[in-house]
KOLKE-863068 format. One record per residue (C-alpha): x, y, z; residue in three letters. Coordinates in steps of 0.02 Angstrom, whole numbers, padded with zeros to 5 digits, always signed. Layout:
<atoms>
XYZALA;...
</atoms>
This chain:
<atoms>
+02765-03018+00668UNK;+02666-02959+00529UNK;+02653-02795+00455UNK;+02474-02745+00494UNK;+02536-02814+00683UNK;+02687-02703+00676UNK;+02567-02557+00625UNK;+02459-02595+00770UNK;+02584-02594+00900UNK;+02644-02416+00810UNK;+02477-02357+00840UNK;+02460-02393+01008UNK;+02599-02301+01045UNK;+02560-02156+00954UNK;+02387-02141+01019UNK;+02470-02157+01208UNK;+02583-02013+01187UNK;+02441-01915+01109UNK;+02341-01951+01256UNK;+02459-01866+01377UNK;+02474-01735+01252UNK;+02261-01686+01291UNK;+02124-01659+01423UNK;+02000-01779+01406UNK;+01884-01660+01306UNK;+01991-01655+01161UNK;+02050-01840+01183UNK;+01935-01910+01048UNK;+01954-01764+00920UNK;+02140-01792+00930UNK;+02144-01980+00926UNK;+02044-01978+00764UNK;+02132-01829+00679UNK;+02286-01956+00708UNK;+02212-02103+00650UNK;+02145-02018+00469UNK;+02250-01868+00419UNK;+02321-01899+00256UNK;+02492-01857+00312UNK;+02506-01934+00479UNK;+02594-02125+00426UNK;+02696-02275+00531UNK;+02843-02179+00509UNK;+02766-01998+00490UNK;+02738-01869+00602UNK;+02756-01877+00783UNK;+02598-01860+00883UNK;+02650-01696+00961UNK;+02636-01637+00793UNK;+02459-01720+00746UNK;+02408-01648+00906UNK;+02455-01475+00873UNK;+02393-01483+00675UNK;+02214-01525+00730UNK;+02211-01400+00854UNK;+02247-01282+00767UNK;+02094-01285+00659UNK;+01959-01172+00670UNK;+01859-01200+00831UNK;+01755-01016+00840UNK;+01600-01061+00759UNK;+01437-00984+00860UNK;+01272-01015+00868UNK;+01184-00856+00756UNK;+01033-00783+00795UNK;+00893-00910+00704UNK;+00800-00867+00568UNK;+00648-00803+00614UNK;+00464-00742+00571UNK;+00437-00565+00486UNK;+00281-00472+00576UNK;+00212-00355+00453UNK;+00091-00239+00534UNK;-00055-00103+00450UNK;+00000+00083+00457UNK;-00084+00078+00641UNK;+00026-00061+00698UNK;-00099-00194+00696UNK;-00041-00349+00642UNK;-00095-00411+00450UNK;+00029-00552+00431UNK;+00188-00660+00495UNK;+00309-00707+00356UNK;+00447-00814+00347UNK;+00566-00915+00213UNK;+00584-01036+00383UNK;+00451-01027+00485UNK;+00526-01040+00670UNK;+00489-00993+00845UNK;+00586-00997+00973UNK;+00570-01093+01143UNK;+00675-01123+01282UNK;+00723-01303+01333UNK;+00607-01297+01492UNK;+00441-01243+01374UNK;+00480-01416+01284UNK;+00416-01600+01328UNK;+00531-01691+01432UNK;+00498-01834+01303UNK;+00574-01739+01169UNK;+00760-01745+01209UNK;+00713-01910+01287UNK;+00665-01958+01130UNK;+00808-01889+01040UNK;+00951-01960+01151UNK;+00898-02126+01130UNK;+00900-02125+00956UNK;+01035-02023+00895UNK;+01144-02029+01053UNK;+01111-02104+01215UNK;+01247-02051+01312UNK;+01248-01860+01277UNK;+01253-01782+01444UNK;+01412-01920+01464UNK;+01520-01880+01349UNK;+01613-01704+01284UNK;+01542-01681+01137UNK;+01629-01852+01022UNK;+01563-02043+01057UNK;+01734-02126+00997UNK;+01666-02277+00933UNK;+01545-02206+00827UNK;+01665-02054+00769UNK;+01799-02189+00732UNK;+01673-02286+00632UNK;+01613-02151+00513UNK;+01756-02061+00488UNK;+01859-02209+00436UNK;+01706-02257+00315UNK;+01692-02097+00255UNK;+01885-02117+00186UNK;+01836-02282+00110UNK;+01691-02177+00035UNK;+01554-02240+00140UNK;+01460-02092+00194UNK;+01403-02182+00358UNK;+01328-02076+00492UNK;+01373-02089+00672UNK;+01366-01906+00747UNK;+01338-01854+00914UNK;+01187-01741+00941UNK;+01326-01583+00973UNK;+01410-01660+00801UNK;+01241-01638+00727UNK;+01201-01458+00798UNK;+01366-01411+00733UNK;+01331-01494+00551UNK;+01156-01370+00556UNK;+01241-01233+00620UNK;+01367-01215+00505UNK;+01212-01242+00364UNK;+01129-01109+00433UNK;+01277-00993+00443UNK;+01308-01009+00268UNK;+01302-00836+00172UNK;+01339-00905+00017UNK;+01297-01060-00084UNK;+01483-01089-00104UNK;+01486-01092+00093UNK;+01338-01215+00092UNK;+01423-01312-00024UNK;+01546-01330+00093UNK;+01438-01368+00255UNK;+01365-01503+00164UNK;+01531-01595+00108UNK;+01562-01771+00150UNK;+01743-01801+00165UNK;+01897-01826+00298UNK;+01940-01667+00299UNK;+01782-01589+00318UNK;+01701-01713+00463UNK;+01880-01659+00551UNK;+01824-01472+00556UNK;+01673-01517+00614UNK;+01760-01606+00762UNK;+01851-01459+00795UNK;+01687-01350+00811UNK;+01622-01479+00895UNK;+01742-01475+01027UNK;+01740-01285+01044UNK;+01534-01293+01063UNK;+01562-01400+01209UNK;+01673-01302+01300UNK;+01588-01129+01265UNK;+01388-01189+01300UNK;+01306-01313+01421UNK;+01225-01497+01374UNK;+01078-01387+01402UNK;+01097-01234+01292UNK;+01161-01379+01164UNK;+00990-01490+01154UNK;+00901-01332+01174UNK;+00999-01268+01010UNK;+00973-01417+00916UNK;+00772-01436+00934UNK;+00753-01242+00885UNK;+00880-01265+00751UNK;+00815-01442+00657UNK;+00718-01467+00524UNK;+00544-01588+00547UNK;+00484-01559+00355UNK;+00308-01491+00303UNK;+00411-01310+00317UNK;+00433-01339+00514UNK;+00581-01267+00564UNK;+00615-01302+00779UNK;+00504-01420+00868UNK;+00373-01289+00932UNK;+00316-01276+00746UNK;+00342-01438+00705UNK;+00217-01495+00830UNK;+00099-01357+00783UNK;+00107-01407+00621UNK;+00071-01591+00660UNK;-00033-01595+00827UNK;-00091-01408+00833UNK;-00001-01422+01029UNK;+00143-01318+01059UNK;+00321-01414+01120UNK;+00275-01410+01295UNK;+00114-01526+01285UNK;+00208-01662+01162UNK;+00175-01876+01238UNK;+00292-01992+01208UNK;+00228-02041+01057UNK;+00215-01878+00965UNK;+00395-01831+01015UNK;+00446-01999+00946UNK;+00366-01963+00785UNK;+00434-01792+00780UNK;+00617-01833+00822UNK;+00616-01981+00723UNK;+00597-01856+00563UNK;+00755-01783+00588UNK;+00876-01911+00474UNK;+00739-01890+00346UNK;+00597-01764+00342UNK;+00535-01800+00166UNK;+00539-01986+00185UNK;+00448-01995+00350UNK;+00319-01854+00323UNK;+00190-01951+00411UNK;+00051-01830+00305UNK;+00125-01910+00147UNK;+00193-02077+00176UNK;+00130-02113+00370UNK;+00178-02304+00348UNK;+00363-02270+00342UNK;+00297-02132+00503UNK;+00242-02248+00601UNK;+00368-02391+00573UNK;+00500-02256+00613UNK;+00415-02189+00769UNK;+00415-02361+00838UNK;+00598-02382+00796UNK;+00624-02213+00933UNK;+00504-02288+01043UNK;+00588-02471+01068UNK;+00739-02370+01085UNK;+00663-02257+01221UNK;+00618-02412+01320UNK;+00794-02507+01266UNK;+00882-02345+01359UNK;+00764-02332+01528UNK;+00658-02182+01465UNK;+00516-02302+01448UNK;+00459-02466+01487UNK;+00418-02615+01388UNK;+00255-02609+01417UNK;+00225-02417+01393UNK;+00317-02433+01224UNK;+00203-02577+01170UNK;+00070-02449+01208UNK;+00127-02310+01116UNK;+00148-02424+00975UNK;-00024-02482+00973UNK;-00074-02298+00941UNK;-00111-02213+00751UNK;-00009-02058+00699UNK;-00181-01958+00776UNK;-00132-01803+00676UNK;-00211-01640+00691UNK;-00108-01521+00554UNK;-00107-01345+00559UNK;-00116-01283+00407UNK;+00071-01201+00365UNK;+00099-01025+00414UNK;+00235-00899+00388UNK;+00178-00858+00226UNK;+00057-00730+00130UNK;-00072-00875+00125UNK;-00096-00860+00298UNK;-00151-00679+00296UNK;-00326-00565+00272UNK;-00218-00471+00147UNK;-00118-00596+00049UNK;-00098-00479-00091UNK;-00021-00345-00016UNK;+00073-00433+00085UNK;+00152-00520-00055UNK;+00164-00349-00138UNK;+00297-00300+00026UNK;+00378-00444+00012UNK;+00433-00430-00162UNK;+00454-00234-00137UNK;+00579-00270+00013UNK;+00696-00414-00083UNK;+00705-00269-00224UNK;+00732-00111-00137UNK;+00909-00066-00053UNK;+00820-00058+00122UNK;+00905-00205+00173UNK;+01063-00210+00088UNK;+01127-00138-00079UNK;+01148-00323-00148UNK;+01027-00447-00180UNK;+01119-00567-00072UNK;+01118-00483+00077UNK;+00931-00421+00057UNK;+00902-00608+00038UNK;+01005-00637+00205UNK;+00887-00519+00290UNK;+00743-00579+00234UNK;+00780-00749+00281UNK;+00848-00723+00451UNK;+00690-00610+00492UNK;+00662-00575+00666UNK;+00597-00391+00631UNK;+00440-00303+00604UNK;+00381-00178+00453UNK;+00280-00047+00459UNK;+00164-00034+00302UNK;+00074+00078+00228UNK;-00071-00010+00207UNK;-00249+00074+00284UNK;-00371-00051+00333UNK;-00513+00042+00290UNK;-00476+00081+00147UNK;-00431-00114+00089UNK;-00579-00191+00173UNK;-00676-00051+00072UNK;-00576-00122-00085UNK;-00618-00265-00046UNK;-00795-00262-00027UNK;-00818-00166-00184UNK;-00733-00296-00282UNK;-00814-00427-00211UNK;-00977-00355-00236UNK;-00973-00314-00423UNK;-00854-00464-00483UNK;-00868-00616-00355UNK;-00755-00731-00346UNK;-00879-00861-00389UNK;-00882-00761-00573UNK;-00702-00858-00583UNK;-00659-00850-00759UNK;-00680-00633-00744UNK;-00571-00523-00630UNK;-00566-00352-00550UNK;-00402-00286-00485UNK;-00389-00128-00391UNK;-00253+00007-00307UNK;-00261+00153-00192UNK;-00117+00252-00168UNK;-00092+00427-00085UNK;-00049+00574-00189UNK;+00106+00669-00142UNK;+00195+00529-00052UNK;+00166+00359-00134UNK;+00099+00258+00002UNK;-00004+00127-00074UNK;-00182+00124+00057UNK;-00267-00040-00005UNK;-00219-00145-00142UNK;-00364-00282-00177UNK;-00424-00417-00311UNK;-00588-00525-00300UNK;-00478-00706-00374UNK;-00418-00784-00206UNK;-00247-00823-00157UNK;-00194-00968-00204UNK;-00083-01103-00301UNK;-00206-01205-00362UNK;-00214-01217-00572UNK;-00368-01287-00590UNK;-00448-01173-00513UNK;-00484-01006-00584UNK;-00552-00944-00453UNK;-00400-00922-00344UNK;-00217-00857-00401UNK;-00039-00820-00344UNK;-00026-00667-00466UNK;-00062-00502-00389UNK;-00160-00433-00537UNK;-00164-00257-00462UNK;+00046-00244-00476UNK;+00183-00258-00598UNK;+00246-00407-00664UNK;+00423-00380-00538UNK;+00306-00341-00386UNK;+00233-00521-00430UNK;+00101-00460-00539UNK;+00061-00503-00741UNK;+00103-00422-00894UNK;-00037-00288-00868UNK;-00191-00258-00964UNK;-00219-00105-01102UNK;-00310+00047-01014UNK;-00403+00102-01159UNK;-00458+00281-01142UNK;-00382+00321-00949UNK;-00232+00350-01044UNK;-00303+00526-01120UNK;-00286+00606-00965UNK;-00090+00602-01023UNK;-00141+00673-01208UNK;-00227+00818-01121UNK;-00080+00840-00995UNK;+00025+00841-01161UNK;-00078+00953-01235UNK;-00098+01098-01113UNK;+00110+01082-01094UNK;+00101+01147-01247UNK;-00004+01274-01232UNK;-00145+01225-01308UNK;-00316+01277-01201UNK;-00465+01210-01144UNK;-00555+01288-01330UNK;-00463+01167-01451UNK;-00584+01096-01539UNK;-00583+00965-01682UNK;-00731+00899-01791UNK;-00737+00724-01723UNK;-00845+00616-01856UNK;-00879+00451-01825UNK;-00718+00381-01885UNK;-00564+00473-01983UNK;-00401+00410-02037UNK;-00252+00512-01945UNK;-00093+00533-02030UNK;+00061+00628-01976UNK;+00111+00564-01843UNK;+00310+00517-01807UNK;+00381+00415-01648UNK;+00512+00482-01539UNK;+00658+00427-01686UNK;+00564+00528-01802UNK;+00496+00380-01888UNK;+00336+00421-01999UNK;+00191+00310-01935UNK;+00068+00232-02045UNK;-00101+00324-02055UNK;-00208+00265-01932UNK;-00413+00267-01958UNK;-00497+00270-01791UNK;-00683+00256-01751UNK;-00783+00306-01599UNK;-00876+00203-01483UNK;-01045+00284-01502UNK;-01150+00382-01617UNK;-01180+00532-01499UNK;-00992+00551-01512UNK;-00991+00622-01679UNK;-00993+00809-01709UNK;-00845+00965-01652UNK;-00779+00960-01483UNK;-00640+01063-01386UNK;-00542+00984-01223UNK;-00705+00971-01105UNK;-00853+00902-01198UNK;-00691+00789-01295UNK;-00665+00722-01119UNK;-00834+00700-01059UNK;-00892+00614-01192UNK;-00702+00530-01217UNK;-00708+00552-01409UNK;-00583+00449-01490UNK;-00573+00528-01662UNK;-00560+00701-01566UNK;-00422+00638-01453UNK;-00341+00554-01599UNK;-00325+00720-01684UNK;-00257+00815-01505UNK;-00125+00690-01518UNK;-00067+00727-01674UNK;-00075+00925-01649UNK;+00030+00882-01491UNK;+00153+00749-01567UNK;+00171+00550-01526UNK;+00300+00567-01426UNK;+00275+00726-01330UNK;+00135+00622-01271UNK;+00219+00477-01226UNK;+00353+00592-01125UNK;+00203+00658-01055UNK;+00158+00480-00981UNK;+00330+00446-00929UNK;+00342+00609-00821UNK;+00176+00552-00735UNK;+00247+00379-00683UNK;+00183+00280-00818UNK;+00293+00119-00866UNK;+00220-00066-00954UNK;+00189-00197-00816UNK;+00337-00317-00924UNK;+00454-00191-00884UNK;+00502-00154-01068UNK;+00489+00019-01133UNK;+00345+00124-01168UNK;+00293+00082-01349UNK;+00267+00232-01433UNK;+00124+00180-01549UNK;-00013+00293-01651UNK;-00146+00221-01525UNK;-00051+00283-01374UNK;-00178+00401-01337UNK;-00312+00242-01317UNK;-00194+00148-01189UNK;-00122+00012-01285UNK;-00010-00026-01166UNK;-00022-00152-01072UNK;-00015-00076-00887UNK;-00034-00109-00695UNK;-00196-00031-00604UNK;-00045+00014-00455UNK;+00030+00115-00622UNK;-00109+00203-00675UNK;-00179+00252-00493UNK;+00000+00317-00435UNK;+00015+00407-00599UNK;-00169+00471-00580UNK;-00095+00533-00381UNK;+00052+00656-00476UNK;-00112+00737-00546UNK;-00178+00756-00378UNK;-00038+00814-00310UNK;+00005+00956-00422UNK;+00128+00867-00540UNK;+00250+00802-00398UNK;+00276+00610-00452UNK;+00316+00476-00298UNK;+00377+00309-00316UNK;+00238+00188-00259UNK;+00295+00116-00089UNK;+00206-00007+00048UNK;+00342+00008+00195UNK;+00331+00150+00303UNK;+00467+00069+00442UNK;+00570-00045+00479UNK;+00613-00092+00653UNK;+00785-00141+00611UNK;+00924-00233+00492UNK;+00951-00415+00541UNK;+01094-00434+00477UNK;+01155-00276+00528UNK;+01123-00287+00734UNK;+01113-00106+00811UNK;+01067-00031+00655UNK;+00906+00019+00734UNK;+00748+00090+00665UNK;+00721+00122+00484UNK;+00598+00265+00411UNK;+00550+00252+00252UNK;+00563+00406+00160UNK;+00443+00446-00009UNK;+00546+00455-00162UNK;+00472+00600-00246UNK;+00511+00709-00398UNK;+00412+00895-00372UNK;+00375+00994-00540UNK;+00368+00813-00623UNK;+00229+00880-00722UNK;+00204+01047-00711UNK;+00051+01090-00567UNK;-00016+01208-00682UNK;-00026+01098-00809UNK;-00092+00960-00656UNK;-00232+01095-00601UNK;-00308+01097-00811UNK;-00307+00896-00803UNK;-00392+00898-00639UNK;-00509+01015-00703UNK;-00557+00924-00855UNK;-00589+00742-00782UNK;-00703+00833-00644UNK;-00797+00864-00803UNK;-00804+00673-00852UNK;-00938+00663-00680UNK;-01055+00795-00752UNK;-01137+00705-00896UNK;-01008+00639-00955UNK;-00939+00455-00961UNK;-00926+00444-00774UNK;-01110+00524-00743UNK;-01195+00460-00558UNK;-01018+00392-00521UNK;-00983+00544-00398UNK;-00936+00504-00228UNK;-01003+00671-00127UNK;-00839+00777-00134UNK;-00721+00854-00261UNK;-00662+00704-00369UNK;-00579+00681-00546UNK;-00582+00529-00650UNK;-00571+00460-00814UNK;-00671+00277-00887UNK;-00567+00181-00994UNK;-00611+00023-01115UNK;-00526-00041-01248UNK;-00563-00120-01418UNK;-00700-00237-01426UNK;-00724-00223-01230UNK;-00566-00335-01201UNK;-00524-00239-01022UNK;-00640-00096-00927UNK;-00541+00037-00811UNK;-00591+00169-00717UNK;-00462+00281-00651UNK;-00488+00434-00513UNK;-00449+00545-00392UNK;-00468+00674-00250UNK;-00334+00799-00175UNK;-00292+00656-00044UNK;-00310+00491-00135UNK;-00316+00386-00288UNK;-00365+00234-00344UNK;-00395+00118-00543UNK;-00480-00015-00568UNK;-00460-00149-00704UNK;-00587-00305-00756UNK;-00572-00422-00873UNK;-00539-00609-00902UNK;-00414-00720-00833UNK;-00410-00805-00969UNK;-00370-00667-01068UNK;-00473-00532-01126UNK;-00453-00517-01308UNK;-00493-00687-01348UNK;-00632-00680-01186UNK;-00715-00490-01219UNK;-00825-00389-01097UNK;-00961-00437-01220UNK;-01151-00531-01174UNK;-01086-00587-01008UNK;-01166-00606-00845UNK;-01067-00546-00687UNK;-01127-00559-00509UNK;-01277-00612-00583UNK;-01294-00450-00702UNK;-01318-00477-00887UNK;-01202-00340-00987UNK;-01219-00326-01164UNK;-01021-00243-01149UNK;-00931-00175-01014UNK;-00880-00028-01024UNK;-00767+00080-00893UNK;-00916+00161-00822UNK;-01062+00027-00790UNK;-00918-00088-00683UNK;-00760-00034-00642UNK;-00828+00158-00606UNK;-00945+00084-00482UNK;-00818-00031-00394UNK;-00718+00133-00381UNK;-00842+00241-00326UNK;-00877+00112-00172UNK;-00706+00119-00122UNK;-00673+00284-00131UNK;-00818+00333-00049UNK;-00792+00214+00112UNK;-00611+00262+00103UNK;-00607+00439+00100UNK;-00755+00471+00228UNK;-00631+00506+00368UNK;-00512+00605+00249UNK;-00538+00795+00259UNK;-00652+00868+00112UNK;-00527+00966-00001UNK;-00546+01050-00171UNK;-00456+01041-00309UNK;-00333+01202-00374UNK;-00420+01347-00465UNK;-00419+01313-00653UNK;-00280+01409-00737UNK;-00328+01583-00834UNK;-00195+01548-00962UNK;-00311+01377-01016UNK;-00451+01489-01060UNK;-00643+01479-01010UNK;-00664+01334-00887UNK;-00830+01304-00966UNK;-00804+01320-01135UNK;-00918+01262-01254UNK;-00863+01185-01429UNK;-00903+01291-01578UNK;-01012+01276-01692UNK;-00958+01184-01854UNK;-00935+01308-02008UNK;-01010+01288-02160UNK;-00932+01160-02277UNK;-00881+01046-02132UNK;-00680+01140-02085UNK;-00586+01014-01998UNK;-00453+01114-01956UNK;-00408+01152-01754UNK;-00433+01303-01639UNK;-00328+01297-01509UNK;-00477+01426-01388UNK;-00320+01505-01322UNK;
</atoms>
């Protein structure tokens, strides 16, 4: 007798006494752990031994709740979009085509309502080809169901290393689970596991979107030939998308539907049939994503607010886990009227069609930071030859999936007056403000000297003496230039900071001598919600779009979340609030925001910066506030507000109030009309005359300040 003959006769053996050793549902786990573990030899262990060893390994693995769609709802509940990282929904075995498991048995595993769980032959087959280094297939459909299930339980990318391992010991864990499936659900619960669970490509997670996604039908109304094609995708999604390669669809779907009629599920004839047939698709175009909704914009805005706040987890790996096993609903902020108003007004000045200019806007509610309406005229989109349409949410920071920002030009005076009457300085400083003067002086926060700085204004009828209210009416450079210095560089800077001003890049405030003319670049979100701790006498709120969540997925029973406002009272001092209120009210009365009023108490401020490269308009009433930025996609210092023609309107130059004041003043008027009417705060005493008029130059032309306290 030969060796290999001796061996086979010691096998026999072995595998008989491991036989009486097991039911007949672990019987085939067993026999295989004995025939490949590393340590089990012709003289090795007995099989008692190889018995106990296999099972012994883990066998506890449950199905987890599937990941699921997020339902993100307006601050009245309605529904504004349905997000997901795996777009899934959920049906029960009896709301799916008969054909479908049909299908799937006879192509992956004919005799699954046979067997416990483990087709020997096939096992046998792979797993000794797996230790020659073959990585041969040969699972059972519950051998599959594990395989995804342990994928999809996988919290970390070690762990999904792991679950997607091809060796011995691995496929013999998977036997193990495999056996414990078996004996803890039913053939039913199994296949019904497995069709939610798979994958069908296109972003189709589960069979009900998968045949959405390719027939626009739900499960239930699948043929025989669509549930061919559908289950034939499984072994490779990307290979045999039939909307990218349908030639290698087709020729697969035939392969399923021989082997439907091989196994009785079909006949001949009907197979012949089915094969006869085209792919007849009818795609639904993919949903469970921002795209999908009226307000992709904001709802991308939530999305990237949720994966950075704590809300769901203090790590960014568990708010990741949360966000992809969804199955919740949130809450937003977000008032329809007051985005479709956006919206409108947007539209209306800066059409899409206009593609190479945009106009971004945000509204946001003083005192709390919900953000109302957040809207942009480009499209959503990810197409780069198109202008027209973009991914970036021009209206947010750069981390809320927004761009660097844009300068603000002269909105950012609001914070040199704020500065300025911190320091006591009243409404009665005044400054001859000639056309252009070089300002020297000034220091940054180290203590730095700056460089003198010449500054000119924008128009002639700037030039003469002006105090804090015709300075801001008429938004005089050289006269704000010179407030700045009598304030200091960095006190006004500070002063920005403590209103909630920070640069759309995330790095620090650049404390420059043209602060005071908003050369930083900025978000319009920034601007409004720093505009709102005006509004609401100097308490600063942290911008926020989620008002609740229903509940933690990966914390089950944690229950409802409120979302509380982050808020910092006395951030700027309200009296201090009240005098800046009271001076960009004055901005509507002949000055730079004249015919811009919107029928109720309302502060503002326009804002444009050198050579016209960006417009703003910034403003606000007691119960909302809202900025506005246009310029070029392309970038506006290269592409200036100058000689161009938008929404069919020649402008010589844009300028904060001939385009972004009106889109502003549309918004705000549709989306305050159902807010109570409220005035603005007395103006302080201790800031002097509320009307004060500049005085009259003296003789010889004195340059020199009066502070009109």
């Amino acid at each position: 007798m030969t060796e290999s003959s001796g061996n086979g006769e010691h096998e026999k053996t072995r595998t008989t006494a491991l036989l009486r050793l097991t039911g007949t549902a672990a019987m085939a786990g067993v026999l295989c752990a004995a025939l490949v573990l590393p340590w089990v030899g012709a003289i090795g262990v007995a099989g008692r031994d190889v018995a106990s060893a296999f099972m012994s390994l883990p066998a506890d693995l449950d199905p987890p709740p599937l990941s699921e769609r997020i339902l993100l709802t307006d601050a009245d509940d309605e529904p504004i979009a349905e997000v997901a990282r795996r777009e899934r929904d959920l049906v029960e075995l009896d709301e799916i085509s008969p054909w479908v498991p049909a299908a799937l048995m006879a192509i992956e595993d004919e005799r699954f309502y046979e067997h416990n769980g483990l087709d020997l032959r096939g096992v046998l087959r792979a797993l000794l080809r797996t230790a020659q280094g073959d990585l041969q297939g040969g699972s059972t459909i519950t051998q599959q169901y594990v395989k995804n299930l342990l994928i999809e339980n996988a919290a970390t990318e070690e762990e999904l290393d792991r679950a997607n391992e091809r060796t011995v010991g691995r496929k013999l864990v998977e036997l193990r689970h495999t056996m414990g499936i078996e004996e803890r659900m039913t053939k039913d619960e199994i296949m019904e596991g497995y069709l939610n669970l798979s994958y069908f490509g296109s972003g189709a997670h589960g069979i009900e979107i998968a045949a959405r996604r390719y027939f626009s039908v739900p499960a239930a109304d699948l043929d025989p030939a669509q549930a061919a094609l559908l289950v034939g995708l499984v072994r490779g999604p990307s290979y045999y998308d039939p909307m990218t390669n349908p030639d290698a669809a087709i020729e697969r779907r035939d392969v399923v539907l021989d082997r439907m009629a091989d196994t009785g599920h079909l006949t001949a004839e009907q197979a012949q049939e089915y094969k006869g047939t085209g792919l007849d698709l009818e795609p639904t175009e993919r949903g469970g994503s921002c795209y999908s909704s009226d307000y992709p914009f904001f709802c991308d805005y939530v999305m990237h607010w949720l994966t950075a706040s704590d809300l769901l987890g203090e790590t960014e790996e568990e708010r990741d886990r949360a966000l992809e096993q969804g199955g919740f609903t949130v809450r937003t902020t977000l008032d329809r009227d007051a985005q479709e108003a956006a919206q409108d007004a947007v539209d209306r000045y800066v059409p899409h069609e206009d593609s190479t200019k945009f106009a971004a806007e945000a509204v946001v509610e003083p005192g709390n930071g919900k953000v109302r309406a957040m809207a942009q005229n480009l499209r959503y989109g990810f197409d780069e030859e198109d202008t027209g349409t973009t991914s970036i949410n021009l209206a947010v920071d750069r981390a809320d999936g927004g761009s660097h920002g844009f300068q603000a030009g002269s909105t950012f005076k609001a914070f040199t007056l704020a500065a300025a009457l911190d320091k006591g300085l009243g409404y009665g400083t005044s400054f001859s403000a000639p056309k252009s003067t070089t300002v020297s002086g000034l220091r940054n926060c180290e203590g730095g000297r700056m460089s003198d700085w010449e500054v000119r204004n924008a128009g002639e009828s700037d030039e003469g003496r002006h105090n804090m209210i015709s300075g801001t009416k008429g938004s005089v450079n050289t006269y704000f230039a010179q407030l700045q210095r009598r304030v200091g560089l960095c006190e006004t800077s500070q002063m920005a900071e403590d209103a909630g001003i920070a640069r759309a890049d995330g790095e620090p405030l650049g404390v420059w001598s043209s602060f005071t003319l908003g050369d930083q670049e900025v978000s319009p979100l920034t601007v409004a919600n720093a505009y709102a701790t005006f509004a609401a006498d100097g308490t600063r709120c942290e911008p926020r779009p989620v008002e609740v969540v229903s509940e933690n997925p990966v914390d089950p029973g944690s229950g409802r979340i409120e979302v509380g406002s982050t808020c910092e009272e006395e951030a700027v001092s309200p009296k201090v609030a009240a005098g800046v209120s009271h001076l960009l009210q004055q901005t509507f009365k002949g000055g730079t925001a004249d015919g811009l009023g919107i029928g109720r108490p309302a502060a503002g401020k326009t804002g444009t910066t050198d050579s016209a490269a960006y417009a703003w308009f910034a403003g606000y009433t007691p119960n909302l506030a809202a900025a506005v930025a246009v310029g070029d996609v392309r970038g506006g210092e290269e592409n200036p507000l100058q000689g161009v023609v938008i929404g069919g309107r020649h402008y010589g130059i844009v300028y904060g109030g001939t385009l972004p004041g009106p889109i502003w003043q549309a918004t705000m008027r549709e989306a305050t009309a159902d807010l109570p009417t409220k005035s603005f705060p007395s103006s302080p005493s201790a800031f002097g005359d509320p009307g004060a008029q500049p005085p009259q130059p003296r003789d010889g032309g004195d340059d020199d300040a009066e502070d009109g306290t």
